[in-house]
C-alpha positions in Angstrom: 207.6 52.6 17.5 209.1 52.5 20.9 209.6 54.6 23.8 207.5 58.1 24.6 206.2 58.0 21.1 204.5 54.7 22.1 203.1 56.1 24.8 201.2 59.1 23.6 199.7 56.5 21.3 199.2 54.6 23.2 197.0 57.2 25.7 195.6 58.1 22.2 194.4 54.9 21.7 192.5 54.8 25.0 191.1 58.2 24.5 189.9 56.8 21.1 188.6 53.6 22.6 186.9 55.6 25.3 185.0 58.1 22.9 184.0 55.3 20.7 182.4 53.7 23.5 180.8 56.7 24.9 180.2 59.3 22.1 180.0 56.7 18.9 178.2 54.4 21.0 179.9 51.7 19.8 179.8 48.0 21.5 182.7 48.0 23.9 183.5 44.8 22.2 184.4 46.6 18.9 186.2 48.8 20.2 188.6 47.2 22.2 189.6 44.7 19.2 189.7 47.5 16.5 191.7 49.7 19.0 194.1 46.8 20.1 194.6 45.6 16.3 195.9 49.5 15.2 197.6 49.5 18.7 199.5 46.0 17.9 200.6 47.2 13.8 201.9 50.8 15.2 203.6 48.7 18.2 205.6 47.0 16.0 204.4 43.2 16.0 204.7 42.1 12.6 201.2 42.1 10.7 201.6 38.4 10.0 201.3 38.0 13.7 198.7 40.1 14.7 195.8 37.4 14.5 197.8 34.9 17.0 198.3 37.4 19.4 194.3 38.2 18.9 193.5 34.6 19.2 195.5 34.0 22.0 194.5 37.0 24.3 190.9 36.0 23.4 191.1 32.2 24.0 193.3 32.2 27.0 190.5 34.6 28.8 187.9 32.5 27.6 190.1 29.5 28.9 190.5 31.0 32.4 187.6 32.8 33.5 184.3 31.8 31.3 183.1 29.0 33.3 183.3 30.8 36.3 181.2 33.8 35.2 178.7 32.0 34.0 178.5 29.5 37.5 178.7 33.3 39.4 175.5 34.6 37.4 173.6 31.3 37.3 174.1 31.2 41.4 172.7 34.7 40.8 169.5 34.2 38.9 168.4 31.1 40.6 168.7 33.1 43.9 166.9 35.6 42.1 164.1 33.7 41.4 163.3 31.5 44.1 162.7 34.6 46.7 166.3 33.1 48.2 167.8 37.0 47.6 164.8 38.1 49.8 165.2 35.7 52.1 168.8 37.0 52.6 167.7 40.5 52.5 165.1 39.6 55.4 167.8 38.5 57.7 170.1 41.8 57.7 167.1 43.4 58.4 166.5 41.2 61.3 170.5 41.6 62.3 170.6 45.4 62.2 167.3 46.2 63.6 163.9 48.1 62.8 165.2 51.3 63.8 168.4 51.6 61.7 166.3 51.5 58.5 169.1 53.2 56.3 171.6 50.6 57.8 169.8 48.0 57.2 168.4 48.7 53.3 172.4 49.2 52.6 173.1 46.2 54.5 170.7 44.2 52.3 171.5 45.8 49.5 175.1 44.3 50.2 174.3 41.1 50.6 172.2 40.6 47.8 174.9 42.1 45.3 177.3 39.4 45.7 175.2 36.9 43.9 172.7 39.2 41.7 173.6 41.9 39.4 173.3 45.3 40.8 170.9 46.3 38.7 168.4 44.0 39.2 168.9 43.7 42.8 168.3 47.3 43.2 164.8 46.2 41.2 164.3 43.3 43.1 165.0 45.4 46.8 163.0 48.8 45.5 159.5 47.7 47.0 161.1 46.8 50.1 163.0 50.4 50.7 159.3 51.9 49.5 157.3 49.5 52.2 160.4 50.7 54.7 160.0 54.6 54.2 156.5 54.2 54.8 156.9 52.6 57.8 159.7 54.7 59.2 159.0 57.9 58.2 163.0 57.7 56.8 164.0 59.8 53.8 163.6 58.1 50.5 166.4 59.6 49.1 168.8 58.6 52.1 166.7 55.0 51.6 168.0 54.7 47.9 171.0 56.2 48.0 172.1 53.7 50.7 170.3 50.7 48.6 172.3 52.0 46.1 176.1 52.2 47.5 175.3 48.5 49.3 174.5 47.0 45.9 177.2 48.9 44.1 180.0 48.1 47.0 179.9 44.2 46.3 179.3 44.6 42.6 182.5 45.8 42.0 184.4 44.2 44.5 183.4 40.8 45.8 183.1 37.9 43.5 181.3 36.0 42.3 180.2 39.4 40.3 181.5 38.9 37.0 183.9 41.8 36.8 186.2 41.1 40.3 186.3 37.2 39.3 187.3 38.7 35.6 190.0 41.2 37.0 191.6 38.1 39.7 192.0 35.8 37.0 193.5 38.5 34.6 196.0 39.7 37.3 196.6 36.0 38.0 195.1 35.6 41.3 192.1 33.3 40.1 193.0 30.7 42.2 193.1 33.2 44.9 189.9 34.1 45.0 189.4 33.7 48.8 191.4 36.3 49.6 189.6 37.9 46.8 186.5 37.1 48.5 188.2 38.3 51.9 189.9 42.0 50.8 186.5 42.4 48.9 184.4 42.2 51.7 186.7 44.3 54.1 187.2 46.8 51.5 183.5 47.4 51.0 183.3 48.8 54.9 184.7 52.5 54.1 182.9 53.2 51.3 179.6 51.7 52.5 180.1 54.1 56.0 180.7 57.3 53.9 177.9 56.7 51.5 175.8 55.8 54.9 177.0 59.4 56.5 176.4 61.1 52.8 172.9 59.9 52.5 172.0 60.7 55.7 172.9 64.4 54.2 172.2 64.5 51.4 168.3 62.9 52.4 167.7 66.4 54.5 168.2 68.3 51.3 167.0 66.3 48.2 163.2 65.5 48.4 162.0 62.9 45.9 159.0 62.3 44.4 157.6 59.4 46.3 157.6 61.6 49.6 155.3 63.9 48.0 153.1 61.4 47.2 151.6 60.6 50.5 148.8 58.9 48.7 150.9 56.1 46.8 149.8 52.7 47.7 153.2 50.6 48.4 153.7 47.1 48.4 154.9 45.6 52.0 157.1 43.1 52.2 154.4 40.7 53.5 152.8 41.3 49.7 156.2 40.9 48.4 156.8 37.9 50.3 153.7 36.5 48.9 153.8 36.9 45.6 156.7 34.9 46.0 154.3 31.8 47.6 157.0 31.2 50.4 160.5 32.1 50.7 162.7 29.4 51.0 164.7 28.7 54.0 167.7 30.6 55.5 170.2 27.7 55.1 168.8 27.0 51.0 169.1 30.6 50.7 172.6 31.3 52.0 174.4 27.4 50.6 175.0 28.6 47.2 177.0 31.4 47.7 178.6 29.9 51.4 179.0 26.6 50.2 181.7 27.4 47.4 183.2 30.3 49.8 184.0 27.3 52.5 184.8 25.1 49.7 187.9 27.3 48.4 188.6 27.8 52.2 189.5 24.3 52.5 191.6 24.6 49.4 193.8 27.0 50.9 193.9 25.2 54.7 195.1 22.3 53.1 198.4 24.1 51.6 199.0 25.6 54.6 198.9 22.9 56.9 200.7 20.6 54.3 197.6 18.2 54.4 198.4 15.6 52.4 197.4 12.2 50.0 193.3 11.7 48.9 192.5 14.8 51.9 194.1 17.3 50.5 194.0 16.1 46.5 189.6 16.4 47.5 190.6 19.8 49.3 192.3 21.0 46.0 190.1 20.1 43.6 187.0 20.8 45.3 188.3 24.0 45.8 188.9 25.2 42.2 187.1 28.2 41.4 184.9 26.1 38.8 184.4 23.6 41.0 183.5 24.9 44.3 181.1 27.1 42.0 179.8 24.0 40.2 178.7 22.7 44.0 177.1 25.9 43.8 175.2 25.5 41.4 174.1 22.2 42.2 173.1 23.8 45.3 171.1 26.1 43.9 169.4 23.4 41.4 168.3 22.5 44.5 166.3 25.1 45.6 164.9 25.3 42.7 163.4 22.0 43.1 162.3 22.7 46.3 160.5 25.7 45.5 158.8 23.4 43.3 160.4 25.9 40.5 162.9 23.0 38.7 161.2 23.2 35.5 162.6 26.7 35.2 166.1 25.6 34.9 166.5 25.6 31.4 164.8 29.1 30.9 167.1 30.5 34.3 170.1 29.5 32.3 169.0 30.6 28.8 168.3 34.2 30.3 171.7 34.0 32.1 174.0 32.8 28.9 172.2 36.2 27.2 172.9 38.1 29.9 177.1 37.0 30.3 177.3 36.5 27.1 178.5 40.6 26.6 180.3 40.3 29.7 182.1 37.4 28.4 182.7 38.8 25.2 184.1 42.3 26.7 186.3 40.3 29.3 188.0 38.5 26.3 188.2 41.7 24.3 190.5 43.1 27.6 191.8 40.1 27.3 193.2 40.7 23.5 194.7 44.3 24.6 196.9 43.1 27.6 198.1 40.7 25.0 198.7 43.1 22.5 200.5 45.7 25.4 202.7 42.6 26.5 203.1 41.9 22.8 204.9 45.3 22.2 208.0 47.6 23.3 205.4 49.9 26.0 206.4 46.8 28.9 209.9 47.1 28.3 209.8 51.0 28.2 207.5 51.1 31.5 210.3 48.7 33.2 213.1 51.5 32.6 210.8 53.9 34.2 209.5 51.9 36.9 210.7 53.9 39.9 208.5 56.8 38.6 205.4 55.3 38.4 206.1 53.3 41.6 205.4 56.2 43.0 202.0 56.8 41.8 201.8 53.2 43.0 197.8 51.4 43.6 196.7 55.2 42.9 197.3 54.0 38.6 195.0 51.3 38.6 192.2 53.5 40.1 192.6 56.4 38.0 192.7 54.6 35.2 189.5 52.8 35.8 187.8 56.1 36.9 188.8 57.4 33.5 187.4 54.5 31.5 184.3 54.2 34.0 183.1 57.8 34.1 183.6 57.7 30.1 181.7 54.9 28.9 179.6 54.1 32.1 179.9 50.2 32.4 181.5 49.3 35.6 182.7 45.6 34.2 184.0 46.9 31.3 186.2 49.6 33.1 187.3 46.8 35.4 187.9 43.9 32.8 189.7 47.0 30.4 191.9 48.3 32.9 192.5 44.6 34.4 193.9 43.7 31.1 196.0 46.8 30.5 197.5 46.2 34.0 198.2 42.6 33.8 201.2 43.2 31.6 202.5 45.7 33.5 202.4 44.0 37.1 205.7 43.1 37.8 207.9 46.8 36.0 205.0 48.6 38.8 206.1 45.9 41.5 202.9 44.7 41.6 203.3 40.7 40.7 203.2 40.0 44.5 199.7 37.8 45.1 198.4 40.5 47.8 199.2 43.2 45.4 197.7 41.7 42.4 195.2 41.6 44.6 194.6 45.1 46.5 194.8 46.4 42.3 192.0 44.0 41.8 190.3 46.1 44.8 192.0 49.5 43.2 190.2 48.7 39.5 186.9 48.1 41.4 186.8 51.1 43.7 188.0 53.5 40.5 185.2 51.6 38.3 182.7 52.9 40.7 183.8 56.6 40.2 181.5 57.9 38.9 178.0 56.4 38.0 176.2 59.1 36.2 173.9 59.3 32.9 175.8 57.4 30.5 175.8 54.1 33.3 172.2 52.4 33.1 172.2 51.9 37.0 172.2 56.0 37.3 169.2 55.3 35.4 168.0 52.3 37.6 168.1 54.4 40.8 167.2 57.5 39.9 163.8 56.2 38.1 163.0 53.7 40.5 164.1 56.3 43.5 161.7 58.9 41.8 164.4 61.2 41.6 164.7 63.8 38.7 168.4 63.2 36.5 170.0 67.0 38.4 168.5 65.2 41.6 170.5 61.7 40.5 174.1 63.7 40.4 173.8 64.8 43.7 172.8 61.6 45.5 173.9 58.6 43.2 176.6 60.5 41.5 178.4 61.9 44.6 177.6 58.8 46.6 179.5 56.9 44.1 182.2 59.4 44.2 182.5 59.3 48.2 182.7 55.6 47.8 185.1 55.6 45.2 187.9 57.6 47.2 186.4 56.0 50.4 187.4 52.6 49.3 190.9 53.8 47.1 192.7 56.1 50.3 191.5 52.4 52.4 193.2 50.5 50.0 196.5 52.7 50.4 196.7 52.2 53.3 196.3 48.5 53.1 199.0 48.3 50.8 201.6 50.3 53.1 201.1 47.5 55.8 200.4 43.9 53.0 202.4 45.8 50.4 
């Protein structure tokens, strides 16, 4: 089957994949690989074949990007651990000031999601925001919806979070990922100043359940601090995740200045991805010794491997169906009509992770999904360019943070732990994740009218 046929299977095929996910409830995983098999025999690719093209997709992901999340989340947990997340929380909050408490808890909340999964960081940061209302007299629901949108800027777009380091290496930056590190962090600003502006709304009209409850006893962060013993230093904290940053730096000062012979060969490898990670680890192994905390290793990395282990496994699966697309006529077909959706442009990318994220709820598996539908389809959109591969790697993360609502588990996260009914959750986490969405998407059109 070729041409507009294809098509409308193959957008029934994603709407199928989608309510399996969502309404079916069945793993992500599954899906993907059933709904890329059916997608690959109606496509055309002989049946014979079908289990090669399966193998490959699935292998070549695992080939390119496994290591690296697992490094990224290891970094992650050991920070987690140690107090070294704190630590890093406790210096914004000494950068931005006592009086800017909203600032600052989204600030934190920032920081600490580039190496720890939203989620838990949002866990991890909750006592502090509670100790901080108390102290300030601030809203709780402006407090948490700005925790919120910090954690959920850098979750989606700055690696080492699983799902941008998946989506670079799909899209074939991977070896970019400074200037995935770079776009990351400068694309986060929009979206983390209109959720700052919508919270500070939205807080005068929303009243959660913890301001009523004058009589709560809250942990300070001098109780938090110590149930930690004592939090390790600022440079310990912040080497695992600078180190490997500075590392793949080097890498890419080396090209450009045309360093040459053992300098830049050290430059080069040091700065692979796995590598400069690796150091990071190391780094963090570390810490853990120093925090007296070394015989913990083997558990911190058992917990990890179960926690990327889905992530891995969903990655490859999006792995499988850009394989599959490229497999079949549907590249060839989107080439001849290039020019028209050229002119939907970095706008395709986010839709179509804001489609697959407000269905099934998981913002890595919107972004790894849509990262491998899009990686065949790169160069017909006249988006093989490395900066372009890149800005869609920013599109796919600010469309896989539109929406978060009941069927995402960190709706749930931040509207239990905010004390915030689920009608009170859409209109503070919901619509803050929607002002960051577009936020972040019109930023990145713009970007790509002047790096395009």
């Amino acid at each position: 089957m070729t041409g507009v046929p294809f098509v409308i299977v193959f957008i029934i095929a994603i709407v199928v994949m989608i309510v399996m996910i969502s309404k079916f409830k069945i793993h992500p995983f599954l899906s993907i690989l059933l709904v890329s098999m059916i997608l690959g025999i109606i496509g055309g690719i002989p049946v014979t074949d079908i289990a090669g093209v399966i193998g490959s997709g699935f292998s070549g992901t695992f080939t390119s990007i496994g290591i690296v999340i697992i490094f990224g989340a290891l970094i992650g947990s050991i920070l987690e651990a140690t107090g070294a997340a704190l630590k890093l929380a406790d210096m914004v909050v000494k950068l931005v000031g006592p009086k800017h408490p909203e600032l600052a808890i989204e600030m934190m909340g920032w920081v600490v999601s580039i190496p720890v999964f939203c989620d838990s960081g949002f866990v991890v940061l909750n006592p502090i925001r509670k100790a901080l209302v108390k102290r300030t007299g601030a809203s709780s629901v402006a407090m948490t919806v700005c925790l919120a949108a910090g954690l959920y800027s850098s979750h989606v777009f700055v690696p080492p979070t699983p799902g941008p380091i998946a989506a670079a290496n799909t899209l074939g930056v991977g070896n970019n990922l400074l200037l995935v590190v770079a776009l990351g962090l400068l694309t986060c600003i929009p979206g983390l100043i209109g959720a700052y502006f919508y919270a500070k709304f939205i807080g005068k009209k929303v009243k959660a359940k913890d301001e009523a409850d004058s009589g709560e006893v809250v942990q300070t962060y001098e109780e938090l601090v110590a149930s930690f013993g004592k939090l390790p230093s600022g440079t310990m904290s912040l080497a695992p995740i600078i180190v490997p940053i500075v590392l793949m730096a080097m890498s890419n000062v080396s090209a450009i200045l045309g360093w040459t012979g053992a300098l830049h060969t050290a430059c080069v490898f040091l700065g692979t991805p796995i590598i400069s990670l690796a150091v990071g680890v190391v780094l963090g192994i570390v810490l853990l010794a120093q925090s007296g905390m070394s015989g913990k290793l083997y558990d911190l990395t058992n917990d990890t491997l179960k926690t990327v282990g889905p992530i891995l496994f969903v990655t490859a699966a999006g792995g499988v169906l850009g394989k599959i697309i490229s497999s079949t006529s549907l590249v060839a077909f989107i080439t001849e009509q290039a020019d028209i959706l050229q002119s939907i442009g970095i706008f395709f990318p986010f839709l179509l992770a804001a489609i697959l994220k407000s269905a099934q709820g998981s913002s890595t598996v919107a972004i790894t999904t849509t990262a491998g539908i899009m990686a065949p389809l790169m160069a017909p959109l006249g988006m093989d360019s490395t900066i372009m591969a890149v800005l869609c790697v920013m599109a796919i993360g600010a469309g896989a943070m539109t929406v978060s609502h009941a069927n995402d588990s960190y709706f749930w996260v931040v509207t239990n732990f905010g004390e915030m009914t689920p009608d009170q959750g859409y209109k503070t986490q919901t619509m803050a994740t929607l002002v960051q969405g577009v936020c972040s998407i019109l930023f990145i059109f713009v970007l790509s009218l002047f790096l395009g």
